[in-house]
N, C-alpha and C positions, 0 to 999 in steps of 0.2 A: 494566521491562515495556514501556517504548516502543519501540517498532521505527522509523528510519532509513527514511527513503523520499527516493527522489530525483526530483525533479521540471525536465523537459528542457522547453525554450519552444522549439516549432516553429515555424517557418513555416509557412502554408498555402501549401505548392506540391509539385508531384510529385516522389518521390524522395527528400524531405526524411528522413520519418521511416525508411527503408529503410538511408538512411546512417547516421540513429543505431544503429541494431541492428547495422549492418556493423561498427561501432568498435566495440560489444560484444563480438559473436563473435571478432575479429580479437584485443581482450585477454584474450579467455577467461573474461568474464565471464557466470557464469548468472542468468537470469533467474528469479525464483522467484515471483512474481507482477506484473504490469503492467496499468493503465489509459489509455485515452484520452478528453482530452475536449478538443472546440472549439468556437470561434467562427469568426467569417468571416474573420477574420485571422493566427491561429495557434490551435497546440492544443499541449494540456500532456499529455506523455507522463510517467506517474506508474508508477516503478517499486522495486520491491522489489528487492537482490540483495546478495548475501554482505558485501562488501566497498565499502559507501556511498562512503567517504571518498574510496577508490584508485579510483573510478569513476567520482566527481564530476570527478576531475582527467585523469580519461583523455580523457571526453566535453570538457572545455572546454580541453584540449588538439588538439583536433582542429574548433575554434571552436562551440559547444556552449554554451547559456544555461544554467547546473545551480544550482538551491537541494536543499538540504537539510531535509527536515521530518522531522515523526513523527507517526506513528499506531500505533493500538492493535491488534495482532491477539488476535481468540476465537474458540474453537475452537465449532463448533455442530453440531448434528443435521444430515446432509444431507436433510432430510425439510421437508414442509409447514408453517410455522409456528416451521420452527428460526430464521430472521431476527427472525418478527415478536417474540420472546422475550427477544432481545436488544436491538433498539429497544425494545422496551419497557422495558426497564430505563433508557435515556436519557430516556426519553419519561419514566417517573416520580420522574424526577431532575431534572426541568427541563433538562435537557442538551439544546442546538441540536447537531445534526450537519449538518458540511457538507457531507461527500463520504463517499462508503462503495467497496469494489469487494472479490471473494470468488475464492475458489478451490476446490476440493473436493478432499480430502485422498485420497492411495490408502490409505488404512486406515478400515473399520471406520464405513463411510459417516456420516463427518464432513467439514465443510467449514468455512475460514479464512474469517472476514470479518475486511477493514481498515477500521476507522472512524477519523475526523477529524472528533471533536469539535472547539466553540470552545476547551474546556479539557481538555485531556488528561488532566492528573492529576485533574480531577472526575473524569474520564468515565473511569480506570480504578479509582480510588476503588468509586465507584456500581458496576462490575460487578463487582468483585470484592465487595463488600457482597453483592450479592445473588445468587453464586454462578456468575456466569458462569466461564467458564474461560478467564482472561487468558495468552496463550501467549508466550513468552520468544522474545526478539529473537534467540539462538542458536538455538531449534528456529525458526524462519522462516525463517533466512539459510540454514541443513542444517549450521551446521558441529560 
């Protein structure tokens, strides 16, 4: 149930993060969910897409910082309080989460949140305990 996420260490300068996308599109790889975050020095482009491994080596083939993580995707109500439902199941698990970032599904107004617990397998433990709906690393990636 952990989902593969790849994490690119930008520069802060222009054009930087434009060229990483460009090596995407150009190997054909889709993006299926993506985050950014910075500071005044660089920013960590955090993405989801079919094929982690062959994408890790695409991007630092074409000189490119890339780790490899994982987080948890759950699936949730696209409505009011569908988040807070789900942290709260960390929250009564004693679970630190460090990073979160979501999507909304075209079916059936549901939306993907990816969470990065400190411990994973607590934190898919704990939601599947309490009924969230843990979503498979094959339906995230579409294949």
């Amino acid at each position: 149930m952990k989902i593969k996420q790849l994490s690119i260490f930008l520069e802060n300068r222009k054009g930087r993060m434009k060229k990483a996308l460009d090596v995407l599109e150009n190997g054909g790889v889709s993006i299926r969910a993506l985050s950014i975050a910075d500071t005044s020095d660089f920013g960590i482009l955090r993405l989801i897409v079919p094929e982690p491994e062959k994408t890790k080596k695409l991007l630092e083939d074409n000189d490119f910082i890339v780790k490899i993580g994982e987080v948890i995707a759950v699936r949730m109500p696209d409505k009011p309080g569908g988040l807070g439902m789900v942290l709260g199941i960390l929250d009564k698990n004693n679970i630190n989460l460090e990073y979160l970032y979501a999507f909304v599904e075209e079916k059936d107004e549901m939306a993907i949140v990816l969470l990065h617990p400190e411990n994973i397998d607590a934190g898919i433990k704990a939601l599947e305990s309490d009924g969230a709906e843990v979503v498979s690393a094959k339906e995230i990636y579409g294949l």
